[in-house]
C-alpha positions as CSV (number, residue, x, y, z in Angstrom):
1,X,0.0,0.0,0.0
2,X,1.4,3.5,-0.8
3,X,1.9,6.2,1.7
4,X,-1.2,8.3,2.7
5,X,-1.9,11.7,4.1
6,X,1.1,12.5,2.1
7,X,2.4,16.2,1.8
8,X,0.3,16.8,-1.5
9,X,-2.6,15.0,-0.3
10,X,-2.4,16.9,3.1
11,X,-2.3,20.5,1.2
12,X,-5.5,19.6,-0.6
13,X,-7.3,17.7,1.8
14,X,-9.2,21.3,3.2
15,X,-9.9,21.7,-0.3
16,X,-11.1,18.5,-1.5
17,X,-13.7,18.4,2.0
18,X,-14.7,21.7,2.1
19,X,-18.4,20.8,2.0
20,X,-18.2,18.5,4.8
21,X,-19.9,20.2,7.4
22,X,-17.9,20.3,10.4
23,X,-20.0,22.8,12.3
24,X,-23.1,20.5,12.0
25,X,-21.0,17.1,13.1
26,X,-19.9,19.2,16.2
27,X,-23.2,19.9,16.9
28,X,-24.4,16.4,16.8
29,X,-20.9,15.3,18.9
30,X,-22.8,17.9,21.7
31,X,-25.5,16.0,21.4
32,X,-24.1,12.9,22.0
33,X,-22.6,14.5,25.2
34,X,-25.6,16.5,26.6
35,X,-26.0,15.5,30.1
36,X,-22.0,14.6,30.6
37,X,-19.7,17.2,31.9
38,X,-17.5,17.5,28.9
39,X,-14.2,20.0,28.9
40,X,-11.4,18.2,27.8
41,X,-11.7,16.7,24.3
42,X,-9.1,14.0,22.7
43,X,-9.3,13.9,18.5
44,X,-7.5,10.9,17.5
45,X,-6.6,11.1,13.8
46,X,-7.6,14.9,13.9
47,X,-6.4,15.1,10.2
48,X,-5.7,18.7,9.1
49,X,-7.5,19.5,12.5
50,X,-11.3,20.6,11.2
51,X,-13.2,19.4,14.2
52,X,-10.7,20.0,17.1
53,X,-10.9,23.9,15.8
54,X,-14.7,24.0,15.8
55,X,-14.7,23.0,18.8
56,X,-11.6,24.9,20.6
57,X,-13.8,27.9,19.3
58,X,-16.7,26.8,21.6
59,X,-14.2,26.7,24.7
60,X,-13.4,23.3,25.1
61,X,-10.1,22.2,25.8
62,X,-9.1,20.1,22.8
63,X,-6.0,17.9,21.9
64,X,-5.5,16.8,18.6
65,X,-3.6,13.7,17.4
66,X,-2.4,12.4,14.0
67,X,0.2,9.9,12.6
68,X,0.9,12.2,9.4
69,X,2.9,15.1,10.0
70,X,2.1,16.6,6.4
71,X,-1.5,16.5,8.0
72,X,-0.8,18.0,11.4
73,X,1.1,21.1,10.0
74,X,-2.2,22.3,8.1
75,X,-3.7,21.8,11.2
76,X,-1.7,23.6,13.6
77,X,-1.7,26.6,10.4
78,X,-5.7,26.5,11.2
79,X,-5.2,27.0,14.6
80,X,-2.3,27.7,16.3
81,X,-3.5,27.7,19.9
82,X,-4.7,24.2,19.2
83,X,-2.3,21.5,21.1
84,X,-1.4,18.9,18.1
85,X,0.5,16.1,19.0
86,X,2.1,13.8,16.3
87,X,1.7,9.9,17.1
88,X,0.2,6.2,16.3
89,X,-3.2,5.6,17.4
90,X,-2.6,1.7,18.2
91,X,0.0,3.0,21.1
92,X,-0.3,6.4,21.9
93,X,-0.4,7.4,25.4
94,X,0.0,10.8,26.7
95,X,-0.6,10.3,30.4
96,X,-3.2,12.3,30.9
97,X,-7.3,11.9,30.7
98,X,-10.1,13.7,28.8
99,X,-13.6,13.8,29.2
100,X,-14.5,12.3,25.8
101,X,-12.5,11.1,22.4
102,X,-13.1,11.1,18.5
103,X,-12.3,8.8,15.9
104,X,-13.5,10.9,13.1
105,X,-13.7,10.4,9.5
106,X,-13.3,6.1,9.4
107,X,-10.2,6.5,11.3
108,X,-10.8,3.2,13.1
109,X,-11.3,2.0,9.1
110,X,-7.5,2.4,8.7
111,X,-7.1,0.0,11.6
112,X,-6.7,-3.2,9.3
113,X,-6.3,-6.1,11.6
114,X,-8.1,-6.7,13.8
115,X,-5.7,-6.4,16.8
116,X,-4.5,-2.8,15.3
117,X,-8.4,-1.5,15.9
118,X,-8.5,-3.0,19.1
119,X,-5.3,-1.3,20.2
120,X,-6.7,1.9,19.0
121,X,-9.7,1.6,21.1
122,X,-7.5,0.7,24.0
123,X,-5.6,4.1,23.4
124,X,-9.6,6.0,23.7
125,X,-9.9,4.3,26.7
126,X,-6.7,4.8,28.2
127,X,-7.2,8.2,28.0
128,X,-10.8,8.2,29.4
129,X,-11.8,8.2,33.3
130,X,-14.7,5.3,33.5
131,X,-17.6,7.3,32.2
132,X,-16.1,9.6,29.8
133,X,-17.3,9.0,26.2
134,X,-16.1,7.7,22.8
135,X,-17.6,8.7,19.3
136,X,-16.9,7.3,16.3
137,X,-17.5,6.8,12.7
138,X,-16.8,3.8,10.4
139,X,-17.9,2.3,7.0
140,X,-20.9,-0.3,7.4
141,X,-20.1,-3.5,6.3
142,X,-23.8,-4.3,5.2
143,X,-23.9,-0.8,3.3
144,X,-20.4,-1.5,1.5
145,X,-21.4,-5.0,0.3
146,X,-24.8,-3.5,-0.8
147,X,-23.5,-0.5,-2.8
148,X,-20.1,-1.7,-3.9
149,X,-17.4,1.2,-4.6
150,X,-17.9,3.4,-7.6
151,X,-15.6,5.6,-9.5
152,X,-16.4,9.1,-8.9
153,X,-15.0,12.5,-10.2
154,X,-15.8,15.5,-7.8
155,X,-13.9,19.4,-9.8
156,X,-13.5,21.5,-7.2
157,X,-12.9,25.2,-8.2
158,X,-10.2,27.0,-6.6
159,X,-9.4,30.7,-6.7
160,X,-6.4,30.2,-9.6
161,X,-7.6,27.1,-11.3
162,X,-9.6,23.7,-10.2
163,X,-8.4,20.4,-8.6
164,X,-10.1,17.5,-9.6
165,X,-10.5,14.2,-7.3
166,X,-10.8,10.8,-9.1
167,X,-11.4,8.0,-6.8
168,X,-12.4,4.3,-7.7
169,X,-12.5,1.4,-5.3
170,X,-12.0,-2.4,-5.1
171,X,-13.4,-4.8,-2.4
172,X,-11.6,-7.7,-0.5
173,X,-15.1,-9.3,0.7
174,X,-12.7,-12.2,2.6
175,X,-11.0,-9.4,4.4
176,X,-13.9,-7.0,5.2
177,X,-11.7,-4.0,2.8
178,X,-11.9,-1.7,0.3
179,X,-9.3,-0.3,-1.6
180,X,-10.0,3.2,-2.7
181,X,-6.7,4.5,-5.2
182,X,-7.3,8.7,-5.3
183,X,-6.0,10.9,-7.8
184,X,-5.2,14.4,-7.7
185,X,-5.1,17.0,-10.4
186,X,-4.4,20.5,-9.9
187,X,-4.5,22.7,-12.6
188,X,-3.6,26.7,-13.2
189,X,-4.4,28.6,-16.1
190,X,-5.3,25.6,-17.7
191,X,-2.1,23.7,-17.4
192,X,-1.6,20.8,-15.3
193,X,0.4,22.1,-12.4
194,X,0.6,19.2,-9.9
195,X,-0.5,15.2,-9.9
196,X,-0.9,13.5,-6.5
197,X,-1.7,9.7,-6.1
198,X,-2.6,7.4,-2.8
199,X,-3.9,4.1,-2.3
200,X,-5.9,3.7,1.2
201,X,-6.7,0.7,2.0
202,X,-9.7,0.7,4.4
203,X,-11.7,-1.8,6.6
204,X,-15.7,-1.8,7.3
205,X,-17.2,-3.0,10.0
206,X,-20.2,-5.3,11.4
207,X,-22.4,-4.5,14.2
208,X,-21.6,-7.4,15.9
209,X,-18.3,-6.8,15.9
210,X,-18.3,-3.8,16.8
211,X,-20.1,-4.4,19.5
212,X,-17.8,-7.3,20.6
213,X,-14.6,-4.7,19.7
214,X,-15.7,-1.9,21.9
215,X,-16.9,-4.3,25.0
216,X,-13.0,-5.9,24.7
217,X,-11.6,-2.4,24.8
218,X,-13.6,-1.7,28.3
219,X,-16.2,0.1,27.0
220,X,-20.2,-0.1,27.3
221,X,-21.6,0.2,23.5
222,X,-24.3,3.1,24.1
223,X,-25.6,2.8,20.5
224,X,-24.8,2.7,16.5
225,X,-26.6,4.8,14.6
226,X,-26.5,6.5,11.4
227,X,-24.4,9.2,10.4
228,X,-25.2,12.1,10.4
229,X,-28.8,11.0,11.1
230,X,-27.5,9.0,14.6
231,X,-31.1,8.6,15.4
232,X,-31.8,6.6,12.7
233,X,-30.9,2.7,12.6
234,X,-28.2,1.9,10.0
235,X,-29.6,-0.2,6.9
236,X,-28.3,-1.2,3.7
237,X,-28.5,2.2,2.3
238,X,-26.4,3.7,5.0
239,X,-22.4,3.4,4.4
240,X,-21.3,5.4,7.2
241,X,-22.7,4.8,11.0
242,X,-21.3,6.7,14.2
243,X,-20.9,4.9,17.4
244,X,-21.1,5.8,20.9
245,X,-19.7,4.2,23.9
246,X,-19.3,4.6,27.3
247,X,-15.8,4.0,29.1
248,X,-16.6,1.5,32.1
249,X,-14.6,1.1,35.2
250,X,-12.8,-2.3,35.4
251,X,-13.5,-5.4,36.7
């Protein structure tokens, strides 16, 4: 598999998600929280940082954490006063708690085996006092299987040209992956003025084990719902679903 979150995919990541509506996914996060005291905020894989600055501008205290340092430097551009800490999800551990954690945007999908996501939602827990709260989003295995990756072209205009994103997919049904290759075409004045290509290879996920991850990481399952309508049960139609769990104490 090639790199990913490389330095030209990283500079064109803000541009490529623009429409994703942050503000609106923050709001739903609150949601989620309403009746827990939430301050402190851990965003593991924060990417270029879009939802820990949302929410630093509504006061809470937010760290942000990415393997890709290509990524993390737009982020800490966006917001400076934002603490972004460079690190691997499957053993991070700053020695510190938060009152809830984010796996945003399939991160836990990038967790391949099935040991890797665990370890990742070991490091959420590790970092929550029993109580605290974990969201997260993945691809829905009955959704993928259903729908089956496409090739898609999305132009995006930019103030001296247009970058267009070509992505087509590839499943591994045996393995519960996709593979998704994305290219990258910037263009200026109507010449071709940079090319960018990754491969991501991505896991979805069943409820069941889901359920059976998040239980093994020390955590009560709250609910899986669709995203972003979380009160809505998931169905064949729905590709992404957000999680919530609750950290328990141990045993």
């Amino acid at each position: 598999m090639s790199a990913v979150f490389g330095a030209g995919y990283a500079a064109a990541y803000d541009a490529v998600y623009g429409p994703k509506d942050y503000e609106a996914e923050c709001d739903l996060l609150e949601g989620i929280w309403r009746g827990v005291p939430v301050r402190r905020v851990l965003d593991l894989g924060c990417g270029t940082g879009s939802h820990a600055v949302v929410l630093s501008q509504r006061g809470y205290d937010v760290v942000g954490v990415d393997r890709s340092a290509e990524m993390l430097a737009q982020a800490r551009e966006k917001a400076p006063d934002v603490r972004f800490v460079q690190g691997d999800l499957r053993t991070l551990d700053l020695e510190e708690t938060f009152d809830a954690a984010l796996m945003m945007f399939a991160v836990l999908g990038y967790q391949l085996e099935t040991a890797d996501a665990r370890a990742a939602l070991t490091t959420a827990r590790r970092h929550l006092d029993p109580g605290g709260l974990l969201v997260f989003d993945v691809w829905y295995g009955p959704a993928v299987l259903t729908q089956r990756p496409e090739t898609r072209e999305t132009r995006i205009a930019l103030p001296d040209g247009e970058l267009l994103r070509t992505s087509s997919g590839s499943l591994d049904a045996a393995r519960d992956r996709c593979t998704v290759h994305i290219h990258l075409t910037r263009t200026a004045g109507g010449e071709v003025v940079s090319e960018t290509d990754e491969t991501h290879e991505m896991r979805y996920f069943f409820p069941s084990e889901l359920a059976l991850l998040v239980e093994l990481s020390g955590f009560e399952l709250l609910r899986i719902g669709a995203f972003p309508e979380f009160d809505r049960d998931p169905d064949e139609q729905t590709w992404n679903v957000l999680a919530a769990a609750r950290a328990v104490a141990p045993t």
